[in-house]
Structure formats: structure tokens, C-alpha cells
N, C-alpha and C positions, 0 to 999 in steps of 0.2 A: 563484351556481351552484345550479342545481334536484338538490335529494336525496330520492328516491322513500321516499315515508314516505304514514303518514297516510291510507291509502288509495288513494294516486296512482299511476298506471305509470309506468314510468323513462321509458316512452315518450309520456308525456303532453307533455313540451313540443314532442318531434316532434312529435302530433297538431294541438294547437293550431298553431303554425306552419302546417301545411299545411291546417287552415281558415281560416286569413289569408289564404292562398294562392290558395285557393277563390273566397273573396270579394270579393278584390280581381280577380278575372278577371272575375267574375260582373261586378261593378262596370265593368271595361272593357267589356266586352259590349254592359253597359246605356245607357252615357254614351260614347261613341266618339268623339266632337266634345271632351270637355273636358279632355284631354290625349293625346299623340303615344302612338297605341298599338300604336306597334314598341316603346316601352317595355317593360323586365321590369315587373312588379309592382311593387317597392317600388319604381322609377323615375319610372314612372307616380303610384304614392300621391302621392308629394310633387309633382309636377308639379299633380294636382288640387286638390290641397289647402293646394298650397305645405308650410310644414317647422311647424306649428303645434307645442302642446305634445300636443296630443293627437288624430293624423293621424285615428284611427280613427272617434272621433266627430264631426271635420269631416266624414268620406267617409259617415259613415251619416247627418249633417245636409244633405250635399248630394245623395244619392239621395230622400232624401223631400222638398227643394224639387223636385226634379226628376221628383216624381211615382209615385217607387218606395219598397216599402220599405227599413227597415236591411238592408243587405248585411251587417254583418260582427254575430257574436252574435248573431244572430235565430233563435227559434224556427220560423217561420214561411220557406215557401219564398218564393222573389221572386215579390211580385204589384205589377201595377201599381195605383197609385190612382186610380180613377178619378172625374171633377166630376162632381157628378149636377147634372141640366138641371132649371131653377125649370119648373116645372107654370103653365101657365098659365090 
């Protein structure tokens, strides 16, 4: 159980929750093919990711195979990656 101490807001675990929330949309948004997305959110996580030990780092290792960055924790807003073309 979270105890507001230490600097934290009682309401810090609602926040974080709901940038999981965030990013895991973000996340459908961006991947629509790689699971059924009438899915809710944590529905969906595991459908992409399957039930790993650690969903959130499978879902931000398969946005950047996929060309994007981390969805979830990231400083940085969603950009895509893009290949730069050999110079010929």
C-alpha cells in the first residue's frame, strides 16, 4: 500500500496509473494490427506482449522494433524512427 511521505502526493499513484493509461493508447494508436483494439488497455498490453515478467518493457521494446519510440516513461514525445537512405 502507497503512504504519501517523502515528498510524494497521495495522488501520485493515481497519476502514474493514468500515464500507463496514456501510453498504452498512445501505444494502440501506433501498432493497430498487433492486437484486437476494442481491447481496454491492460487487455490489449497483454494480448501484445503476451503476460511477460515485465509487460512494460516488452511494449516499449516492441514500439522501437517497430520504428517508434518508448511509449511508456519517456521523456520525449512519440516520434517515429526514421532509416536514413545510404548516399550514393
Amino acid at each position: 500500500m502507497f503512504v504519501a511521505g517523502d515528498g510524494l502526493s497521495a495522488y501520485y499513484p493515481k497519476q502514474l496509473e493514468l500515464q500507463l493509461y496514456r501510453s498504452i493508447q498512445n501505444a494502440k494508436a501506433l501498432l493497430p494490427d498487433v492486437a484486437d483494439p476494442t481491447l481496454g488497455p491492460w487487455q490489449w498490453l497483454y494480448g501484445a506482449v503476451g503476460k511477460p515478467t515485465a509487460p512494460i518493457l516488452r511494449l516499449n521494446l516492441l514500439c522501437l522494433r517497430c520504428g517508434f519510440n518508448a511509449v511508456v516513461c519517456c521523456r520525449a514525445s512519440i516520434l517515429a524512427i526514421l532509416q536514413k537512405k545510404a548516399r550514393d
